[in-house]
C-alpha positions as CSV (number, residue, x, y, z in Angstrom):
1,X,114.8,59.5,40.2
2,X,114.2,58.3,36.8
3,X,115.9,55.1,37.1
4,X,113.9,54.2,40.1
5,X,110.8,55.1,38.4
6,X,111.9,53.3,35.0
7,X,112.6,50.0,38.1
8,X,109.2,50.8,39.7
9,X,107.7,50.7,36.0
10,X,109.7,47.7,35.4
11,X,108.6,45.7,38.6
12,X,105.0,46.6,38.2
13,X,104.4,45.0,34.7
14,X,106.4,42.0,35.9
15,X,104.0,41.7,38.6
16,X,101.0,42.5,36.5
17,X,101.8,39.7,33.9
18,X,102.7,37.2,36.6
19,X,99.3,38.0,37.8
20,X,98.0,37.8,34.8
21,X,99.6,34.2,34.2
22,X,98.3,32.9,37.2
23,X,95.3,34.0,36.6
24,X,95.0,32.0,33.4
25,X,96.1,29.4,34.9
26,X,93.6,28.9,37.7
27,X,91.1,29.3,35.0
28,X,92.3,26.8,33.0
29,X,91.8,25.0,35.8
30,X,88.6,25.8,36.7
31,X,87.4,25.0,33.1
32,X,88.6,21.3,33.1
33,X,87.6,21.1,36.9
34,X,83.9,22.1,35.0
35,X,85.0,20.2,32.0
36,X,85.5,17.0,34.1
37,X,82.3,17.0,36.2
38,X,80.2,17.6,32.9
39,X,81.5,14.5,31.4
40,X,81.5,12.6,35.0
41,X,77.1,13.7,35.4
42,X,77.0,12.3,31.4
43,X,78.7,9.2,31.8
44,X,76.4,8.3,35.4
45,X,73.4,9.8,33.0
46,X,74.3,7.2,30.2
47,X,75.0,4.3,32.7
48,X,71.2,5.0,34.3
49,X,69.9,5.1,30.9
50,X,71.5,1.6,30.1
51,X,74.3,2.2,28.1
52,X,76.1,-0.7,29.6
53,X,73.8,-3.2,27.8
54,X,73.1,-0.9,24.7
55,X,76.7,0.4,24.3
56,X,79.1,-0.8,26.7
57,X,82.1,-0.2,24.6
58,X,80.9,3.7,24.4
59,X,80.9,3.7,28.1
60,X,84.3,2.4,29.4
61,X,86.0,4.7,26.7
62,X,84.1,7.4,28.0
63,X,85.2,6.5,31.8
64,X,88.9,6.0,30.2
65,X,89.1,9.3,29.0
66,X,87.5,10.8,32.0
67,X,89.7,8.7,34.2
68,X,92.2,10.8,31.5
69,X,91.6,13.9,32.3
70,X,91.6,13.6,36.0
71,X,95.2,12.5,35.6
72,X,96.4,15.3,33.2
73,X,94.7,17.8,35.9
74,X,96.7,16.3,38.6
75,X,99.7,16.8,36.5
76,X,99.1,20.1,35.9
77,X,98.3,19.6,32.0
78,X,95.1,21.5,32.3
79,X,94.2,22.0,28.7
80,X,95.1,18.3,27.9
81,X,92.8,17.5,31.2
82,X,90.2,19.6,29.5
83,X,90.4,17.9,25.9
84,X,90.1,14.6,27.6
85,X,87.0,15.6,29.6
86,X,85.4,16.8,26.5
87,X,85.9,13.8,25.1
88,X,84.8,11.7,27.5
89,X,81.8,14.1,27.9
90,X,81.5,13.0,24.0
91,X,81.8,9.4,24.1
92,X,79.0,9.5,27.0
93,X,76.8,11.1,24.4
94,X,77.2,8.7,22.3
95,X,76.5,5.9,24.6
96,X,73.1,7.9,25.7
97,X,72.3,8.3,22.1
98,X,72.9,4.8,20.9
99,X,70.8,3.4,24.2
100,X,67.8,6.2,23.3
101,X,67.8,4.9,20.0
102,X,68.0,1.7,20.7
103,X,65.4,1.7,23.7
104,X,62.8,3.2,21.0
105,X,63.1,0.6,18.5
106,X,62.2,-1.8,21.1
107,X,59.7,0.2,21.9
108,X,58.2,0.6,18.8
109,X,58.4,-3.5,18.3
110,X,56.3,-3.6,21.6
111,X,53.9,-1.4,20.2
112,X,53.7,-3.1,17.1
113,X,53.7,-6.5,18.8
114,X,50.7,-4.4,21.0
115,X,48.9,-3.8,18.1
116,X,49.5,-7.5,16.0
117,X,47.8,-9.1,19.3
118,X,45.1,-6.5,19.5
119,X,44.1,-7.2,15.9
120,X,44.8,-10.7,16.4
121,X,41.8,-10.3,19.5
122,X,40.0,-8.8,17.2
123,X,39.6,-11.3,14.7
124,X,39.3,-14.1,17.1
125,X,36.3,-11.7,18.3
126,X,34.8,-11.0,15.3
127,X,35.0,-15.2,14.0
128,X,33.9,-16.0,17.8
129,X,30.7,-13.6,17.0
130,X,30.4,-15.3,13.4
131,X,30.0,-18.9,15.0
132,X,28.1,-17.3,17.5
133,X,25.8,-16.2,15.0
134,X,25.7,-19.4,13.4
135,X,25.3,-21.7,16.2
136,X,22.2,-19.6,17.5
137,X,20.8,-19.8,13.5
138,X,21.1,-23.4,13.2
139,X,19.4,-23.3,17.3
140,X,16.4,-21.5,15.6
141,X,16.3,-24.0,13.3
142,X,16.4,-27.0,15.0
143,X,13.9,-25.9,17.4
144,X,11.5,-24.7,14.8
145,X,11.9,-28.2,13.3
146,X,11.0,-29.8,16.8
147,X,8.3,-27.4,16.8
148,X,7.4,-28.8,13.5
149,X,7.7,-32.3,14.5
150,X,5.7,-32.0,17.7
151,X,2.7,-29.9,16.0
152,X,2.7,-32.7,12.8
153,X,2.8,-35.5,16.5
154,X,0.1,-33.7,18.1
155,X,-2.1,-34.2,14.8
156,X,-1.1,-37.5,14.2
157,X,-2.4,-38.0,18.0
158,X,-5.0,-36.1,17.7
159,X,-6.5,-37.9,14.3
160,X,-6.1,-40.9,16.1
161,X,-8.4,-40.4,19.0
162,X,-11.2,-39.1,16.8
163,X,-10.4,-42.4,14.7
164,X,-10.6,-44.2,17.7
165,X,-13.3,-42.2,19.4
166,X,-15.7,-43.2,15.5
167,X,-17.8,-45.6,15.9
168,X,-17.5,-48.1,12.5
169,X,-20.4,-47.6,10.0
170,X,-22.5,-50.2,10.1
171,X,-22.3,-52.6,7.2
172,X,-23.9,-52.1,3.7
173,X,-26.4,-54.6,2.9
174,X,-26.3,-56.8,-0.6
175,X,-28.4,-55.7,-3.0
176,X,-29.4,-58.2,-5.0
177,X,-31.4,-57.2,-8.0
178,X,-33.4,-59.6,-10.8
179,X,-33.8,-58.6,-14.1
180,X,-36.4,-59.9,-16.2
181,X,-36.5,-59.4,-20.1
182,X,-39.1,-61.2,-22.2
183,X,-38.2,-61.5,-25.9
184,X,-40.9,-63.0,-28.8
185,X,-40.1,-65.8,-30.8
186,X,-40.6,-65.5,-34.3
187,X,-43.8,-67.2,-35.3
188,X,-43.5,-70.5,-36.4
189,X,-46.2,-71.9,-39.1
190,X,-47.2,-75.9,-39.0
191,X,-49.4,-77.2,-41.1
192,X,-52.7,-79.6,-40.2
193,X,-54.7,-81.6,-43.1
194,X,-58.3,-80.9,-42.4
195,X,-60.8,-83.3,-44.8
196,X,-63.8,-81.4,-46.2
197,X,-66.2,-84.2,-48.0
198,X,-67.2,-82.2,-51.6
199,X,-70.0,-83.9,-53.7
200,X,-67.6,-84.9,-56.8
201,X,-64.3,-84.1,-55.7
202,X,-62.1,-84.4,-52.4
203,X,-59.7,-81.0,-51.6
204,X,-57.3,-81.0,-48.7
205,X,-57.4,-77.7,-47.1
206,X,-54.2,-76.9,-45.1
207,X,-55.2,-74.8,-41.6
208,X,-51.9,-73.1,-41.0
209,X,-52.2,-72.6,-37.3
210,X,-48.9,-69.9,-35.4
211,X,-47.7,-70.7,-32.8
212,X,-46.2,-67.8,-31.0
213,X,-42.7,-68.9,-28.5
214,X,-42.1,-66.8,-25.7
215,X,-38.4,-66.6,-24.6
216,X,-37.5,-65.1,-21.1
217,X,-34.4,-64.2,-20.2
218,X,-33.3,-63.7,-16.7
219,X,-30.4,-61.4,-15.8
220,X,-29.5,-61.5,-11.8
221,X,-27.3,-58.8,-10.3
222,X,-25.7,-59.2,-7.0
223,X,-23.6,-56.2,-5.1
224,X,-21.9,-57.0,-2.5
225,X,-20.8,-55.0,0.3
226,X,-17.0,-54.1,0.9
227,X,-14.8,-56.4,2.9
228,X,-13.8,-54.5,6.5
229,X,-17.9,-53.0,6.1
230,X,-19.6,-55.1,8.8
């Protein structure tokens, strides 16, 4: 009895570590079954994303080392099947991360290149409102000149009629004027012999006699009307 129960004893752990061993087994299994379709969903993630233009040589080592593991699974080398699906699973990181990065550098250049045209519109707006500005100044001005120019035409016009609507004044008259200045002459004295007839003795009286000349100046003035007068 105690040799068949030491057999039974014997038999029963045999079976439990066979069990056991299997059991591992299919879970190795399982894991690089799991371990294979992580990396498989990565690698068709990093391939949607781009990765064969940002990192192309990320992605065909990643589908190498998937292409790896599927092997060693079929083979039955289940942990070397699950290293190589991790890896793959690692590569397609990679080839997402470099294509992320990548993809938002070229975005940020867009923005910036966004932004360099936007202030580039900007300035054309603001110089385009600067010329604006002084086009419509040196408008105003010319048409306040022209303003200018047709009030100082409209006076010119204006003085001309009224010139032309004046009769001429009628023309000034000579005037001629006589001036008469009389001046005395000093007095002149001549001398007459006048014979008185005495008793004894002849005398000669002298009869001074003046004689008074009368000088007359005459000054004539003529003024004569301006030329363009009649």
């Amino acid at each position: 009895m105690k040799n068949r129960t030491l057999i039974s004893i014997a038999l029963s752990s045999a079976l439990a570590l066979t069990l056991s061993t299997t059991a591992m087994a299919e879970g190795k299994a399982d894991r690089a079954r799991q371990a294979i379709a992580e990396a498989s969903g990565k690698i068709d993630a990093a391939a949607s994303a781009g990765a064969g233009t940002a990192a192309a040589d990320r992605l065909a080592h990643a589908r190498e080392a998937l292409g790896t593991a599927r092997e060693d699974l079929a083979a039955g080398k289940k942990e070397d099947s699950i290293a190589a699906a991790i890896h793959a699973s690692a590569l397609a990181d990679e080839a997402i991360g470099i294509t992320q990065h990548r993809q938002s550098a070229q975005a940020t250049q867009r923005i910036e290149a966004a932004h360099a045209q936007a202030n580039m519109a900007q300035n054309q707006a603001a110089d385009a409102q600067q010329q604006a500005a002084a086009a419509n100044e040196r408008a105003a001005s010319a048409e306040q000149a022209a303003q200018a120019s047709a009030a100082q035409a409209a006076e010119a016009r204006a003085a001309a009629a009224a010139a032309a609507a004046t009769p001429p004044p009628a023309p000034t008259p000579a005037v001629v004027s006589t001036t008469v200045t009389t001046r005395d002459s000093d007095t002149v004295r001549t001398t007459k012999p006048v014979a008185k007839h005495l008793v004894h003795r002849t005398h000669h009286v002298v009869k001074h006699t003046a004689v008074a000349h009368h000088t007359t100046k005459v000054t004539t003035t003529t003024t004569v009307a301006p030329a363009g007068a009649q």
